[in-house]
N, C-alpha and C positions, 0 to 999 in steps of 0.2 A: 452079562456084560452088555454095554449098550454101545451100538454101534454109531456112532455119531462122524461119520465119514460123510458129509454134507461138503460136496465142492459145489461151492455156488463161486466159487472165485469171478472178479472180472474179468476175463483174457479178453476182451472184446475193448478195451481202452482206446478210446480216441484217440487218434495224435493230437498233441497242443495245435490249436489254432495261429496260425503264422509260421510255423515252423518250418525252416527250407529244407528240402530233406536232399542230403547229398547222394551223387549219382552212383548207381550200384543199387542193389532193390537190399540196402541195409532199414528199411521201413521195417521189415519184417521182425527184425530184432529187438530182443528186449532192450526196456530202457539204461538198465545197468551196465549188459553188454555193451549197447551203443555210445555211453558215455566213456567207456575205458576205450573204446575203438578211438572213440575222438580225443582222447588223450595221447595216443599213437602219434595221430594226424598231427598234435600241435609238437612232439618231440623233432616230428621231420619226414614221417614218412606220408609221401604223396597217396594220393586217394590212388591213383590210378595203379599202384605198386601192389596193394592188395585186389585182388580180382573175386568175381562170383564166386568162385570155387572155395574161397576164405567165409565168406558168408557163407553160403551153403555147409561148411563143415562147422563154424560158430550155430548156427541154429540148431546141427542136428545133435548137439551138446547141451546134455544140462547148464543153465543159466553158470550155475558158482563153478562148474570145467570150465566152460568156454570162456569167462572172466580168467579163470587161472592160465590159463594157455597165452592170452592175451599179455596179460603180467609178465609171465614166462618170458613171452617178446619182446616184450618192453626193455625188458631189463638188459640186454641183448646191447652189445655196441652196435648200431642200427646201422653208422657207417661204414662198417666190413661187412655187412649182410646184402651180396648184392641181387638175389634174388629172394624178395622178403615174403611174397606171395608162399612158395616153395616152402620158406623156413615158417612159416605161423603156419601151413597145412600139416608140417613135420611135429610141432607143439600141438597140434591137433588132436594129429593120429595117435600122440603117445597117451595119449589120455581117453579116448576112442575104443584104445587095445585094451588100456586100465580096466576099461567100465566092462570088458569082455566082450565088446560088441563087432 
């Protein structure tokens, strides 16, 4: 059998040129991630509502978790959720535990 395990992948991707990148060190985040996060933002919740600690747990998630977690939230009536940091670290960790980690 021939091993053909060759990651040459790019993780090393530029960020687009011109892009403002919003405050919170969400840079670090995949592109995928970062577009469902700003789909979040545009439903109503403030940047400032999710803190480091939400990033920090989206990154240490594989891409298609950390997407599902997100979703998860989303879907969430946003308006009775009043500590929403709290509840996406709670979507987090369930999926965290999932992975046995």
């Amino acid at each position: 059998g021939g091993m053909g395990l060759v990651s040459s992948a790019g993780f090393g991707a530029a960020p687009v040129a011109g892009s403002s990148q919003p405050p919170g060190n969400t840079a670090t985040l995949s592109v995928a991630v970062q577009s469902t996060l700003e789909q979040l933002y545009v439903r109503g919740v403030q940047r400032w509502e999710l803190d480091q600690k939400c990033v920090d747990g989206l990154m240490a998630l594989p891409e298609n978790l950390a997407i599902e977690a997100l979703q998860d939230f989303s879907c969430r009536d946003l308006h009775t959720i009043r500590n929403k940091s709290a509840y996406l670290m709670g979507c987090l960790n369930k999926r965290k535990d999932a992975l046995g980690g």
